[in-house]
C-alpha positions as CSV (number, residue, x, y, z in Angstrom):
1,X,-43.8,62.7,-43.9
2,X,-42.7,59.0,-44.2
3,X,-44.3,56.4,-43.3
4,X,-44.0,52.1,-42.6
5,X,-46.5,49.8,-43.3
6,X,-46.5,46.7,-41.8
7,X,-48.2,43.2,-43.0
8,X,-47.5,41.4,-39.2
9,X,-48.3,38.4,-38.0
10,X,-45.4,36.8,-39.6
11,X,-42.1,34.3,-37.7
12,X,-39.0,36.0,-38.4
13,X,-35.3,34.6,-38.2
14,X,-32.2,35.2,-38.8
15,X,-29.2,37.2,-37.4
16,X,-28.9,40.5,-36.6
17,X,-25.8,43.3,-35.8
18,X,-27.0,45.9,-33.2
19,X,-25.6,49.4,-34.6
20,X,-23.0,51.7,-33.3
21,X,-25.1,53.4,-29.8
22,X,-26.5,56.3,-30.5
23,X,-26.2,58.0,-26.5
24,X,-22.4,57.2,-26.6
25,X,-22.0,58.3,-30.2
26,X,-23.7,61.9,-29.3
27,X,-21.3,62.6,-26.7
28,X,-18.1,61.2,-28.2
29,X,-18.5,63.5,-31.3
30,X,-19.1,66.8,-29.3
31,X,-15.7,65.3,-27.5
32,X,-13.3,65.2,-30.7
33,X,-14.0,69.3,-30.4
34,X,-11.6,69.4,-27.4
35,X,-8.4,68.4,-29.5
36,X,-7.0,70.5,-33.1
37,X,-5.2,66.6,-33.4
38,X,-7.6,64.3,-35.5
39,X,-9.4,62.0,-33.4
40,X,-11.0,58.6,-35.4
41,X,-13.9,57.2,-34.1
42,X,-15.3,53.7,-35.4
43,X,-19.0,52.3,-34.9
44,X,-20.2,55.2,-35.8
45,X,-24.3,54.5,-36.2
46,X,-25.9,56.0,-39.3
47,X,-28.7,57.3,-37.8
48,X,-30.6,60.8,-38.1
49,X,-29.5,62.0,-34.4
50,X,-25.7,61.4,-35.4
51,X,-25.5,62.7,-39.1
52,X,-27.1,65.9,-37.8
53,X,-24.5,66.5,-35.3
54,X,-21.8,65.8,-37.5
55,X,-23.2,68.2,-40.2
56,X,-22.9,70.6,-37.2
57,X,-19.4,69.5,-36.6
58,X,-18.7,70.5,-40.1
59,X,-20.2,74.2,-39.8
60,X,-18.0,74.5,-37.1
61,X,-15.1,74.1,-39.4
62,X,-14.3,70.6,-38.0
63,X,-12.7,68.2,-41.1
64,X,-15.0,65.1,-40.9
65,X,-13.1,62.7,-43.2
66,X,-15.4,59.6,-43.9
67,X,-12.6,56.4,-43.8
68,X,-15.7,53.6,-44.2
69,X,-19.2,52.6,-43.9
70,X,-19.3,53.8,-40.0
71,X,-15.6,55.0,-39.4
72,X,-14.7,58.9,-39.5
73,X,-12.0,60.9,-38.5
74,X,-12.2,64.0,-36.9
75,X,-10.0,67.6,-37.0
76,X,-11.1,70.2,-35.4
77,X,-8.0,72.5,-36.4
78,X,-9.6,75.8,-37.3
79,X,-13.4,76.1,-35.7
80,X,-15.3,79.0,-36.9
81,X,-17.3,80.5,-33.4
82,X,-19.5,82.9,-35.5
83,X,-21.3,79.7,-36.9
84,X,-22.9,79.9,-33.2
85,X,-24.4,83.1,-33.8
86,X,-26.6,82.0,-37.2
87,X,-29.9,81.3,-37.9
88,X,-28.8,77.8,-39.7
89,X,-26.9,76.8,-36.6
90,X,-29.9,77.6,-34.3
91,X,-32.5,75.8,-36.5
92,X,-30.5,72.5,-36.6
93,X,-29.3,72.9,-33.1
94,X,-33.0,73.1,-32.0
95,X,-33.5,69.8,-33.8
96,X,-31.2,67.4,-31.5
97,X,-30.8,67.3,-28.2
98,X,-27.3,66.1,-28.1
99,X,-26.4,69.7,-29.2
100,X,-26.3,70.3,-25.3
101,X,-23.1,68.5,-25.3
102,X,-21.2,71.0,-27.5
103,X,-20.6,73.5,-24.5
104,X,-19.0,71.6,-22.5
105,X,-16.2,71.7,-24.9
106,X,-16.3,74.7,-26.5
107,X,-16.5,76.3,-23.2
108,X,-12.7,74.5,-22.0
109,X,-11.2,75.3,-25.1
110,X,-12.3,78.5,-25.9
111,X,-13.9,80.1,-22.8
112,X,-17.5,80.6,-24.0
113,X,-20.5,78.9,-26.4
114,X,-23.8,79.3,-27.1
115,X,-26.5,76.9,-27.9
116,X,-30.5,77.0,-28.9
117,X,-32.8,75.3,-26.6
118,X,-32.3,71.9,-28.0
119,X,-34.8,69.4,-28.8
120,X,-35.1,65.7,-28.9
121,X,-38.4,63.1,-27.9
122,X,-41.2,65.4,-26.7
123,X,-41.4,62.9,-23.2
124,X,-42.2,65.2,-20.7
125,X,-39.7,68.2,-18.8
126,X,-36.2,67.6,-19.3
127,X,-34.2,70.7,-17.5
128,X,-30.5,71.4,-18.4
129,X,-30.1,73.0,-14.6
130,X,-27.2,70.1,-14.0
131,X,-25.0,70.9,-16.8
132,X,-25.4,74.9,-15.8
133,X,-25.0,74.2,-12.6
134,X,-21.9,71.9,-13.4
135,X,-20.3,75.3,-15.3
136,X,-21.3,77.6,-12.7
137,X,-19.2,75.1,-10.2
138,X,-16.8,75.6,-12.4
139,X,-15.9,79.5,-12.2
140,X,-18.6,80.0,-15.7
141,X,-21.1,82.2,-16.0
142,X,-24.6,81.5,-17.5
143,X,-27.5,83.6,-19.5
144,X,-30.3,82.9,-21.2
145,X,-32.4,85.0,-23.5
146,X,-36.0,84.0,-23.6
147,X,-36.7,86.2,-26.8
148,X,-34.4,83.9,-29.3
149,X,-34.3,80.5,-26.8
150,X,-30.5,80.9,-26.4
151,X,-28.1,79.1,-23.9
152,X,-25.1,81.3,-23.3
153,X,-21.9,80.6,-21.2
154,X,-18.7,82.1,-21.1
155,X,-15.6,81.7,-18.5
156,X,-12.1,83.9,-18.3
157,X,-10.9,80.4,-16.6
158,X,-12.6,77.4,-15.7
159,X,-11.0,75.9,-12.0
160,X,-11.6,73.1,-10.4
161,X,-13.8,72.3,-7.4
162,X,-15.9,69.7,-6.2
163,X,-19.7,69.5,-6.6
164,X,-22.6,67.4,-5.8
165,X,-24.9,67.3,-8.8
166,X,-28.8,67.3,-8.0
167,X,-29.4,64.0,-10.2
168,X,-27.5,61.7,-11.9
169,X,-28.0,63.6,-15.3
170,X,-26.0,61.5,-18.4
171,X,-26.0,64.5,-20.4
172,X,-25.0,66.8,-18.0
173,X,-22.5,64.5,-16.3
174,X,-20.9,64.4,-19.9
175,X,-21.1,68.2,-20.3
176,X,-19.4,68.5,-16.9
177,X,-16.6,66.1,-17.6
178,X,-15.7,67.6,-21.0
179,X,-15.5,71.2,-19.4
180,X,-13.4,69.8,-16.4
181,X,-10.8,68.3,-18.3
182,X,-9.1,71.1,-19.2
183,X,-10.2,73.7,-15.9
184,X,-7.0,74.4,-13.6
185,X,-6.9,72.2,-10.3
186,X,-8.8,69.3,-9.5
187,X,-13.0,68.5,-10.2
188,X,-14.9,66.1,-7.9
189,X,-18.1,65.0,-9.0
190,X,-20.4,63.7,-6.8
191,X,-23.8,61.2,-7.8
192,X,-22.5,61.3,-11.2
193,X,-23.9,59.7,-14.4
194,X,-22.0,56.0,-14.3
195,X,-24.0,54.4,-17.4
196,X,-21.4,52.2,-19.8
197,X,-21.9,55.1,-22.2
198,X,-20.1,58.0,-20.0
199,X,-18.0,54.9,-18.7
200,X,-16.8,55.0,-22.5
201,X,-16.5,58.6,-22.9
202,X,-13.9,58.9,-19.6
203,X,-12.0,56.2,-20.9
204,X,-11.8,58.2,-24.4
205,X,-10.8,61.3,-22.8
206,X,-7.9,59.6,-20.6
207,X,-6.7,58.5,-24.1
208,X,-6.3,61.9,-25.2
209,X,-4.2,62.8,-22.4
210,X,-7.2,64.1,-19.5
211,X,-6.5,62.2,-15.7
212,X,-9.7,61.0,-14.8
213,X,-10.6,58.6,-11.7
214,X,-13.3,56.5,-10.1
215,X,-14.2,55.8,-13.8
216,X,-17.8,53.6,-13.3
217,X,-18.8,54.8,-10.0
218,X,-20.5,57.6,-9.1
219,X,-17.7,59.9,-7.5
220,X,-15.3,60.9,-10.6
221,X,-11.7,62.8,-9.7
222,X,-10.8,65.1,-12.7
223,X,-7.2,66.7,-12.6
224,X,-6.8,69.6,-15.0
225,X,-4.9,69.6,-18.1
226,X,-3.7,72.2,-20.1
227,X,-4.2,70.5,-23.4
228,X,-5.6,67.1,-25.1
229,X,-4.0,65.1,-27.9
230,X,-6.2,63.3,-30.9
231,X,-7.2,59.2,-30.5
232,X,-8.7,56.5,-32.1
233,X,-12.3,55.0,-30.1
234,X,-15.0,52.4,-30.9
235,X,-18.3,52.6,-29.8
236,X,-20.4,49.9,-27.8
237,X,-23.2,48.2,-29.9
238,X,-26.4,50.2,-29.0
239,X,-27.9,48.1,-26.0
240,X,-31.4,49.7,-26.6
241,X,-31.6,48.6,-29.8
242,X,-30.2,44.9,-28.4
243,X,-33.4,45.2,-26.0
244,X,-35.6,45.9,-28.9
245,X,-34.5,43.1,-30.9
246,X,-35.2,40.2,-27.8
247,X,-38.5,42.0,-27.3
248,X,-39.3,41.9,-31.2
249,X,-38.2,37.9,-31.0
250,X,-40.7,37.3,-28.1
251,X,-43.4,39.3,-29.5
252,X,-43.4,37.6,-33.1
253,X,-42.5,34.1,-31.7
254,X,-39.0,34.2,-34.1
255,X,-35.3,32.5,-33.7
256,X,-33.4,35.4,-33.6
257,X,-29.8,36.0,-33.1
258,X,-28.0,39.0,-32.0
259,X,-24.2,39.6,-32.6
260,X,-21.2,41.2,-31.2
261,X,-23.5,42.7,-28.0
262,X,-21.1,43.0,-25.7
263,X,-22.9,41.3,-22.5
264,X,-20.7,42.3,-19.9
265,X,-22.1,46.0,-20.6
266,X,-25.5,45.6,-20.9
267,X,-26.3,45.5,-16.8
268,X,-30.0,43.9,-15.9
269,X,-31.1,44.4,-19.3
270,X,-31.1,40.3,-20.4
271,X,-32.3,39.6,-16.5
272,X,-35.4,41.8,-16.9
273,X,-36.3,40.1,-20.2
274,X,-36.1,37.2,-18.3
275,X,-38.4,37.7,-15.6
276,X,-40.8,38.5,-19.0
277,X,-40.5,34.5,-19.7
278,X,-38.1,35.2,-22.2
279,X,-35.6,32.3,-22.9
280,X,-32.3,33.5,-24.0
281,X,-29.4,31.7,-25.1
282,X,-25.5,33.5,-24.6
283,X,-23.3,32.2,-27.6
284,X,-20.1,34.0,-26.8
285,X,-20.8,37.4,-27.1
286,X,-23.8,36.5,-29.1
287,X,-27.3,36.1,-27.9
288,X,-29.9,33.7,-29.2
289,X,-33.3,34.6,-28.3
290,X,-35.5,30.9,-29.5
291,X,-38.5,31.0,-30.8
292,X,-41.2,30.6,-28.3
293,X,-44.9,30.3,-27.9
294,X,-45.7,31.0,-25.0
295,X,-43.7,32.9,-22.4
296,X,-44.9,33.6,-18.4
297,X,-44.3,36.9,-16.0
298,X,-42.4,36.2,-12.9
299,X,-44.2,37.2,-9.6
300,X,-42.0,38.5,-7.0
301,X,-41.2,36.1,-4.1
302,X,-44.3,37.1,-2.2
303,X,-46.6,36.4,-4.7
304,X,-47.4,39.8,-6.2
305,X,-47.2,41.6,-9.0
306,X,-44.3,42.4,-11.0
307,X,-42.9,45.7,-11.4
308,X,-40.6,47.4,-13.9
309,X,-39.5,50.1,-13.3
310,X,-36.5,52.9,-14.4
311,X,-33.6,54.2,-12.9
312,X,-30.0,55.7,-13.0
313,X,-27.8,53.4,-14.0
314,X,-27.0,50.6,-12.8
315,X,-30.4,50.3,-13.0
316,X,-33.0,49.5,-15.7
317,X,-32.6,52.0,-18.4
318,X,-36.2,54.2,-19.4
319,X,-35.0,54.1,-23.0
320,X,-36.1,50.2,-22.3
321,X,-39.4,50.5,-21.0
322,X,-41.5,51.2,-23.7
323,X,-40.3,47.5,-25.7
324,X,-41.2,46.1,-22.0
325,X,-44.1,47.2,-22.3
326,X,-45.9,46.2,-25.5
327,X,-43.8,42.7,-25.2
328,X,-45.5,42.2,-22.3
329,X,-49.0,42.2,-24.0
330,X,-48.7,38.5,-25.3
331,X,-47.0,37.5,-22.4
332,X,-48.9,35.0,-19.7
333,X,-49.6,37.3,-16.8
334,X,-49.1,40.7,-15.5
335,X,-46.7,43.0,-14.8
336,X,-46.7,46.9,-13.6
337,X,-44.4,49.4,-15.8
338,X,-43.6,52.4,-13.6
339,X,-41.8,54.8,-15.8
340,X,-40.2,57.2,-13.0
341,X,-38.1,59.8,-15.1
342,X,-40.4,61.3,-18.0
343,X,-44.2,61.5,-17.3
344,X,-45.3,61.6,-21.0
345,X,-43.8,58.4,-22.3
346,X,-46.5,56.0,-21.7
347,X,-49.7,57.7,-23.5
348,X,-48.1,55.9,-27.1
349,X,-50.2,52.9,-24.8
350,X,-54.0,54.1,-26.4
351,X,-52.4,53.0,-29.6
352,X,-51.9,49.5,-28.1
353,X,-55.1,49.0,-26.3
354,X,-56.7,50.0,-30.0
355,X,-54.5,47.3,-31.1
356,X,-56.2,44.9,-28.6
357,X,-53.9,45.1,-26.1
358,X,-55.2,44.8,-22.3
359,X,-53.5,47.8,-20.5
360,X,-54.6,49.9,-17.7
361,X,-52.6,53.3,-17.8
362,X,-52.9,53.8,-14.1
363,X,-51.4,57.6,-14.3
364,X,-48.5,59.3,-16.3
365,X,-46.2,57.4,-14.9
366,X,-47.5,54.1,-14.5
367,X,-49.6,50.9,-17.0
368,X,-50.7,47.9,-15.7
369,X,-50.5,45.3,-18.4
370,X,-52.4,41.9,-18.1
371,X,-51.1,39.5,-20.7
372,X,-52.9,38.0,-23.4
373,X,-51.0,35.3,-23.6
374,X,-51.3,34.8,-27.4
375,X,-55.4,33.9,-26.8
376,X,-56.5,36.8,-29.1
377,X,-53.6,38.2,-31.9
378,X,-53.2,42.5,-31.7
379,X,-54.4,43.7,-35.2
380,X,-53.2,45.9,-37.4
381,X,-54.1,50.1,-37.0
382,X,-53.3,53.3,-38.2
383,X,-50.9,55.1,-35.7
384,X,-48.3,58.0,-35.4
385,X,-45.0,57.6,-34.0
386,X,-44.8,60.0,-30.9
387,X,-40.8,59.7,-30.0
388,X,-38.1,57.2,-31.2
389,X,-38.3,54.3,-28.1
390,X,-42.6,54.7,-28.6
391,X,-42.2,54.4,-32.4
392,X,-39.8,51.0,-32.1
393,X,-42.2,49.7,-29.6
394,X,-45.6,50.5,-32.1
395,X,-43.3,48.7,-34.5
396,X,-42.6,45.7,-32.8
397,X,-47.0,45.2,-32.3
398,X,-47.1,46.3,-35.9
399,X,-44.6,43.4,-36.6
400,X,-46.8,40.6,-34.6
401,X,-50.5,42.1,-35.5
402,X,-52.6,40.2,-38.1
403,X,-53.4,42.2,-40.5
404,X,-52.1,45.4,-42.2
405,X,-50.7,48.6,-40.4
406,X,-49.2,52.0,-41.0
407,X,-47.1,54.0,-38.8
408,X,-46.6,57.7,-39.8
409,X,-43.6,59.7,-38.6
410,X,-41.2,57.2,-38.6
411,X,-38.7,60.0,-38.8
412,X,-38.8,59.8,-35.1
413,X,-37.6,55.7,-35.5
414,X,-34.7,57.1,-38.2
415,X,-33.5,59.3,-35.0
416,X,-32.4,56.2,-33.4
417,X,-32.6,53.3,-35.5
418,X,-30.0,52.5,-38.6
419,X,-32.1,51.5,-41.7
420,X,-34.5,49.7,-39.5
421,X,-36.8,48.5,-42.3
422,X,-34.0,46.9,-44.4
423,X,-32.6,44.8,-41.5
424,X,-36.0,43.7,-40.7
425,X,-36.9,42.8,-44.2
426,X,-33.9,40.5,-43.7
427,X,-35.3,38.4,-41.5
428,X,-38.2,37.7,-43.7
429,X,-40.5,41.1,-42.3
430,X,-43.2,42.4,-44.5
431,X,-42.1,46.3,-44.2
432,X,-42.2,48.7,-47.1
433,X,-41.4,52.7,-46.0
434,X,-44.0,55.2,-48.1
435,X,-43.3,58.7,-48.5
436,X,-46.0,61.6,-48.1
């Protein structure tokens, strides 16, 4: 097991280039299966999640052709379906939750798939009822066997109808989409996922040939077609690692800037920052976070409290709330994080508090953190990564503490974050990675 150790308590600067995003990247390349025509895809973020899902690709008989550092091209020409049935297809399956995404378009090109339970951050219950649900909609039907943890679905011919779907699933909303494109008639899909991410993936799919509408809302119109053609797409800049990177400036008191960020798609992610005290500076497409001192919690209007909380987008993204958090330890004042949508992601907070953090984890779901306003430095600790937005977050206190820390299983950081230590060590970070 690898592990970081940290020397923090050190001003950083310097620029920085967020990576390729790692939720668009997951469901654009289970998307280049619904084409034999080669489909290239640029931004593509080296990062544990997506090379696993490529190797996958690969087993499946798709040609991955590497063109550059983060461009590939895609043919999936000849796909071998019995790779489904193996053991080595269920054991790396089971190790990613984007796998999910594969049946969606297996299931419109060939009329069945089959996938293990998938896995992913261990952050509390995360059913896969919408995307079965979506399929069942859609003339499939679903098993699964308990014995061997296998997803099955299988459809003579997918038509289309219209469903509401019981949450705004991102993932299933993908799933559904990808199926849809190809079913006969028309698809309707109501409280749908609208994040930039799936915004990206429609806008892919109508480039291949699929007639999609009401692309960024929350009602999307699918007509049917009978087949798709190959493209070329870029992915957005990761906006969750953009959020980590203002939340590591404030926390280590560092002149940081972050390119190419694309601003326009990164909703009330800068304006919650803000209400943290954070000054920010947008350069173009660029932002400049300034070194600062000190920076001070809004209060709402009324005079209480601050919440932050989650939600479907366009709200405030849960993938953010865990850098929130632990940059709202040296902030002046206090602010509530309610984390609505996974009940287990705040306990990485005892970790913090050991640190010398003053939180109050009110219950699963929600912390109280009182700021310490940089009176009294976090310090350096022995701690485990639990999941890859918890690990980045125990990294960004490990970056500020005095004093010398280690964080084990940063495999969990290497799901989502592109050579993370070397980048860092850039801007002037004392961060070595150990092994065993």
């Amino acid at each position: 097991m690898s592990a970081f150790e940290i020397i923090g308590g050190k001003s950083l600067s310097g620029e920085l280039v967020p990576q390729g995003a790692k939720n668009e990247a997951l469901q654009i390349l289970c998307a280049v299966l619904l084409t034999e025509e080669p489909v290239t895809i640029y931004n593509v973020p080296q990062i544990r999640d997506v090379v696993l899902l490529m190797e996958l690709l690969s087993d499946l008989g798709v040609e991955v052709k590497k063109l550059g550092p983060n461009a590939y091209r895609f043919t999936s020409q000849d796909l071998q379906l019995s790779f489904l049935g193996t053991e080595e297809f269920r054991q790396k399956a089971s190790r990613i939750r984007g796998s999910i995404m594969l049946l969606g378009p297996l299931l419109a090109r060939y009329g069945e798939a089959s996938v293990p339970r998938p896995g992913g951050d261990k952050i509390g219950r995360r059913r896969l009822d919408t995307h079965f649900f979506g399929f069942q909609k859609l003339g499939a039907t679903f098993s699964y066997e308990r014995e061997s943890g296998q997803f099955r679905i299988r459809a003579e011919k997918l038509k289309g109808t219209h469903m509401l779907l019981d949450e705004a699933s991102v993932t299933g909303t993908a799933n559904i989409v990808m199926a849809a494109v190809m079913a006969e008639g028309v698809t309707t899909i109501y409280n749908a996922a609208c994040e930039p991410y799936l915004q990206q993936l429609c806008r892919m799919l109508v480039s291949m040939g699929a007639k999609i509408e009401g692309i960024g809302s929350n009602l999307l119109k699918i007509e049917g077609v009978g087949s798709l053609h190959g493209t070329e797409h870029t992915l957005l800049p990761d906006m969750i690692e953009i959020g980590s990177f203002i939340g590591l400036a404030a926390m280590t008191a560092s002149a940081i800037t972050i390119k190419d960020c694309r601003i326009d798609q990164l909703g009330l992610i800068p304006d919650v920052f803000s209400r943290l005290g954070i000054q920010m500076e947008f350069r173009g497409d660029d932002i400049h976070v300034p070194a600062q001192e000190h920076y001070e919690i809004e209060s709402f209007i009324d005079g209480s409290i601050l919440t932050v909380a989650d939600a479907p987008w366009p709200g405030f993204t849960p993938d953010l709330l865990s850098v929130i958090l632990v940059t709202a330890t040296q902030a002046r004042g206090t602010v509530l994080v309610h984390q609505k949508m996974f009940e287990s992601r705040l306990f990485f907070v005892d970790k913090l508090i050991d640190m010398g953090a003053k939180i109050i984890l009110c219950d699963p779901h929600r912390a109280t953190v009182i700021g310490l306003d940089r009176s009294a430095p976090l310090r350096g600790i022995f701690m485990t990564s639990p999941d890859i937005r918890a690990g980045v977050a125990l990294l960004i206190a490990a970056l500020s503490a005095e004093g010398r820390s280690v964080i084990r299983n940063i495999e969990q950081i290497d799901r989502g974050y592109e050579r993370i230590e070397e980048r860092l060590r850039a801007l002037g970070a004392q961060i070595h990675r150990t092994e065993g």
